[in-house]
N, C-alpha and C positions, 0 to 999 in steps of 0.2 A: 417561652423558655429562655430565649436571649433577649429579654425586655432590662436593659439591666438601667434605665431608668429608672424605672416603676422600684426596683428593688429597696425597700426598706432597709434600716442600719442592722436591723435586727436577721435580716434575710443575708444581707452580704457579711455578717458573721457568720451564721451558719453557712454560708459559701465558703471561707474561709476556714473552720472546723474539719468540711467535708474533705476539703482539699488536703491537707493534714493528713487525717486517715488514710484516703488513698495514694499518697505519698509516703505513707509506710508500706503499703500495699507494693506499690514498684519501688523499693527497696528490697522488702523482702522475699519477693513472690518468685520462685522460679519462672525462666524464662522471659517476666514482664522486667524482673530486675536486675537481666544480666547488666554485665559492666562492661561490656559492649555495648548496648544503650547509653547515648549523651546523658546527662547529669539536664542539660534543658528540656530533652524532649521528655525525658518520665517528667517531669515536672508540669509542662506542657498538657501530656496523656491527663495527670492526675486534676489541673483544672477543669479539665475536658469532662471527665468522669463526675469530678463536683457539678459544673453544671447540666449535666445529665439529668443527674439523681435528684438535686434540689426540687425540682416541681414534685417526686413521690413522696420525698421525707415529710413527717410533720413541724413544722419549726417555731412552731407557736410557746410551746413552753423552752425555748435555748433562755437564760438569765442574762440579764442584762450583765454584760463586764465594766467593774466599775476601773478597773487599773489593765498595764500592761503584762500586770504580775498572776493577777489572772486569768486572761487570757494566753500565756506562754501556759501555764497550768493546763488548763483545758486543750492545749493543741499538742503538748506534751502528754495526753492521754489518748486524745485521739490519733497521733502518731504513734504511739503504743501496740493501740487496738491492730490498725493497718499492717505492723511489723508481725503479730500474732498471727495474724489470717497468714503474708504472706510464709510465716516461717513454717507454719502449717503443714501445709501442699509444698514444702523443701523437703521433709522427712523422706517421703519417694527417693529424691534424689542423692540426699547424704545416703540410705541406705546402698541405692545401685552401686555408688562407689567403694564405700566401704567393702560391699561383694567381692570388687574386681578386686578391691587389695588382698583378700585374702586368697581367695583363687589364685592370684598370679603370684601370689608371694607359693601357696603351694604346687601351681606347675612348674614354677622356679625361674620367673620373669620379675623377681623381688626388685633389681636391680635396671629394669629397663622402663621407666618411668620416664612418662615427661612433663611438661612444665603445665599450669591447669591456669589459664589466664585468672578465670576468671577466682578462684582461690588463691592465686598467688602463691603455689607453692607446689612442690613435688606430685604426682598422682598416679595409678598404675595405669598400664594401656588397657586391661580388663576392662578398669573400674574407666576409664574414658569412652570405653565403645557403649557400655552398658548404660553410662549416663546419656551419651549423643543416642541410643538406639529409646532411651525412656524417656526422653525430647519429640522423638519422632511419636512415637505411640502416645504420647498425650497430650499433643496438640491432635492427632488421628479422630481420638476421641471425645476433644472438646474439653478438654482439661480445665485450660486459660478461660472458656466459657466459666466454668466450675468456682475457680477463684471469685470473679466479678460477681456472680451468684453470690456466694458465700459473703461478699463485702456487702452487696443489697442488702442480704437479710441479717449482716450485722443487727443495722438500723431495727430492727423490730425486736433488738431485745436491747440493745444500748444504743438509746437514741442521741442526738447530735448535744455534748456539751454533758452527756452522762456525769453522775455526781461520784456514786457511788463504785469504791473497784475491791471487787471481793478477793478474800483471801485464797478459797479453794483453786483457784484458777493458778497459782503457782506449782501446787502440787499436781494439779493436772498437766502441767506441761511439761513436768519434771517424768510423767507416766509416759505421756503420748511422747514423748522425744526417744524414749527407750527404744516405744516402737521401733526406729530405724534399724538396730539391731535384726529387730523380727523380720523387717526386711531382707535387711543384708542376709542373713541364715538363709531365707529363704531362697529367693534369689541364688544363691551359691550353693544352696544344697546337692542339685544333681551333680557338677561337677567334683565337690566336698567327698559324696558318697562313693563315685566312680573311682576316685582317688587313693580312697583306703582301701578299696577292695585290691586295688594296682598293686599298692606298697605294701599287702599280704600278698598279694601271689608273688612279688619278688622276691619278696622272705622265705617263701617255699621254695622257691627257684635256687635262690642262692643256698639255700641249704642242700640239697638235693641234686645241685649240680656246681661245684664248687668251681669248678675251673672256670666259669663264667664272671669275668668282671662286673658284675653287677648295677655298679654306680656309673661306667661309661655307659650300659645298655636304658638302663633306669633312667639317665636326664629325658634325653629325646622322646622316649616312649610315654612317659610321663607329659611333655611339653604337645607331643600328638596324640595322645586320648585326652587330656583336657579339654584341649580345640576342638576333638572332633564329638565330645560330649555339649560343649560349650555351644557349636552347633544347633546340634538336634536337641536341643533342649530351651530353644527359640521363642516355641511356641509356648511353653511354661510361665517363658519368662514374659511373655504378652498376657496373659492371662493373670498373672503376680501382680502387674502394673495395674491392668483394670480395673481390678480386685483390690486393691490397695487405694484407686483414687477415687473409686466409690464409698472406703472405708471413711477416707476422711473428709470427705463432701460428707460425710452424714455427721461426723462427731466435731466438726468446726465448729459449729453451733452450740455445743454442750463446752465448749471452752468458753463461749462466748456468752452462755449461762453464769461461768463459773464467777469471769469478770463481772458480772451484775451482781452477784451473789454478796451483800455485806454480812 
């Protein structure tokens, strides 16, 4: 495996290709491509990973590169590939967050956000527990396992130096991206649903008891049944996650159908 003598021009191309891919892979990949991670060591990880894989892959038919111009071509699609897989298994996580913004914009924490390193920009505290809490639970489960699966078995349907890159696979990702939405709803539904029932019974309240200030009783009560929905509603949301990263460990592959697909 590290005979790298022996290695033919032809074989440390495809070292080279491999390497590519999974350097979109830690780019994209939750977790593997936070930006907490040095810029060396994914880079590092992703030769490591090429020469891993190189002994499985078949490399007999990669074409010869006749120029530099195609091989930027070819490594500009197998870093393609890599960024697909990992943007993949991100869906999870844009969802979680997206969750906490809407929740906390409705328990009325709209405004207590803080900085998200690794997006660079505003986030809510919901949508940050929810992300660090669906961090925990899928690596728990082997998530990260899941990813490097899914990059293996790229390889058996776009093998190293692929020609072809099909059309359907943009509409696909234009679909499965929506998903996150599905998430986030989901996700945030028990807290969503607790919420409107709250903001009718204070409708009734305030109607039927006028002398009550309403809006100073309504923050607080509101900011402590969300929490305390937000809670007990724990287990849900471990069950969402699981359920969701076994969804797209199965349909990675059918994008990756889609790519081969001319």
């Amino acid at each position: 495996m590290l005979e790298f003598v022996t290695y033919t021009a032809e074989k440390l191309q495809a070292l080279l290709l491999i390497s590519f891919r999974a350097g979109g892979l830690f780019i994209g990949a939750p977790i593997l491509g936070h930006r907490a991670i040095p810029a060396p060591i994914k880079a590092g990880f992703a030769v490591l990973i090429a020469i891993l894989m190189i002994p499985a892959i078949e490399t007999a038919g990669v074409p010869e590169v006749a120029s530099i111009w195609t091989l930027a071509l070819l490594a500009s699609k197998e870093l393609l590939v890599g960024l697909i897989i990992g943007f993949f298994f991100s869906l999870l996580f844009i969802g979680a967050r997206m969750a906490g913004g809407i929740v906390g914009y409705q328990v009325g924490l709209a405004l207590t956000n803080v900085l998200d390193p690794e997006a660079g920009s505003q986030t809510s505290v919901v949508g940050e527990f929810w992300y660090a809490l669906a961090i925990l639970i899928f690596l728990a489960v082997d998530g990260h396992h899941a990813i490097i699966s899914a990059f293996a078995d790229s390889y058996r349907i776009l093998p190293v130096a692929f020609t072809g890159f099909g059309g359907p696979a943009g509409q696909m990702l234009i679909r499965y991206s929506a998903y996150a939405f599905t998430i986030a709803i989901k996700i945030a539904a028990p807290v969503m649903i607790t919420l409107f029932l709250t903001e009718v019974a204070m409708g009734v309240v305030a109607r039927t008891v006028p002398q009550m200030n309403i809006f100073i009783v309504g923050i607080p009560l509101k900011i402590g049944i969300g929490f305390l929905v937000l809670a007990t509603a724990l287990p849900v949301f471990k069950i969402i996650v699981d359920k969701t990263i076994t969804y797209l460990d199965s349909e990675v592959l059918a994008v990756m159908h889609g790519l081969g697909t001319v």
